[in-house]
N, C-alpha and C positions, 0 to 999 in steps of 0.2 A: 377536829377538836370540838366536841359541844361547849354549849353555852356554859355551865357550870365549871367546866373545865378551867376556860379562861378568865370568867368571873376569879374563882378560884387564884390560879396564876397570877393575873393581877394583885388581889390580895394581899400573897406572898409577898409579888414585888414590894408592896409597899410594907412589910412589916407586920401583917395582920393574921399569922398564922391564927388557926382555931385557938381556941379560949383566951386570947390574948385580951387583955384589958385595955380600952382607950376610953379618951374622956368623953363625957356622956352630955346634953343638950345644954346642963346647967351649970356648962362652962364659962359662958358669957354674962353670967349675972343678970344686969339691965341693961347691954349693950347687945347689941346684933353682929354677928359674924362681921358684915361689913364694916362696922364701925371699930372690930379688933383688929380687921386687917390696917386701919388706917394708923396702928399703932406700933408698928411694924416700919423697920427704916425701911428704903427706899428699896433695895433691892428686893426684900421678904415682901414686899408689897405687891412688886409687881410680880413676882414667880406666883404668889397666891391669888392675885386675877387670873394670872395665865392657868393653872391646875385648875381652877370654878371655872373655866371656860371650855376647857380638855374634860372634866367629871362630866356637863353639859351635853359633848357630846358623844362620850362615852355613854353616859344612860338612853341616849336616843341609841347607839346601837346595838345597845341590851335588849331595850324595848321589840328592837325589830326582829333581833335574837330570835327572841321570845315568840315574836307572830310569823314568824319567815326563817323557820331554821335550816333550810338551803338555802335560802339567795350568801349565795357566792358572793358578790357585790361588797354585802354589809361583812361578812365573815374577814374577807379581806383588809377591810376599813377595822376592824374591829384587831387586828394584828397590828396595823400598824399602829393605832393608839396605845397598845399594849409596850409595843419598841419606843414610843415615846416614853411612857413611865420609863420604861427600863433604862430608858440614858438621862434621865432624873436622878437615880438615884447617888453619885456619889454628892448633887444640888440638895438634895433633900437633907443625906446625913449631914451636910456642916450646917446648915440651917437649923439641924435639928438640935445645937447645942444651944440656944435663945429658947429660953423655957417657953415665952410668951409664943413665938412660932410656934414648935412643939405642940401647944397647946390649941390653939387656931386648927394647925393641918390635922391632927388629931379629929379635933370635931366632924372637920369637912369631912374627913374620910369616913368618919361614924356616920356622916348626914349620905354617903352616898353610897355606904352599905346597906341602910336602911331603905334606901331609893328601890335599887336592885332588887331588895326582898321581895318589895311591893311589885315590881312589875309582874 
């Protein structure tokens, strides 16, 4: 499976088929990501450190994707982050009915589509 591929599949998992609209950097006003997630009860709090720690290192194994598209090793690693998302998801959809979540995971995911582009 190439890089794009799974890039891609990821995506999906998470809801972002092609031209789909998510919210965009000037979701947060004057507060920083960080300081939305604090606004977030207790559980949304800690599932959205856990995801910004998971996207972390997800983009490191984009990155290497990218410079090392056989190392087996990373492709590997890069599958199972993937099955993570993937048994996220029915965590994510009830999450996703708290607008202010919604709103947050939205971002991050816009912030780490963007990442990807760049690599």
């Amino acid at each position: 499976m190439s890089a794009s591929t799974t890039r891609r599949k990821f995506l999906e998992l998470l809801g972002l088929t092609a031209g789909a609209t998510i919210a965009g950097a000037t979701v947060f006003g004057k507060s920083t990501p960080d300081e939305e997630i604090l606004t977030l009860n207790a559980e949304e709090q800690e599932f959205m450190l856990m995801y910004e720690r998971w996207m972390d290192e997800f983009l490191k194994v984009i990155k290497i994707q990218k410079d090392e598209p056989h190392n087996m090793d990373n492709h590997k690693r890069m599958m199972a982050l993937t099955e993570i998302a993937d048994e996220w998801k029915t965590q994510i959809n009830t999450y996703m009915q708290d607008k202010k979540f919604a709103t947050i995971y939205h971002a991050s995911v816009e912030r780490m589509k963007k990442e990807i582009q760049n690599v």
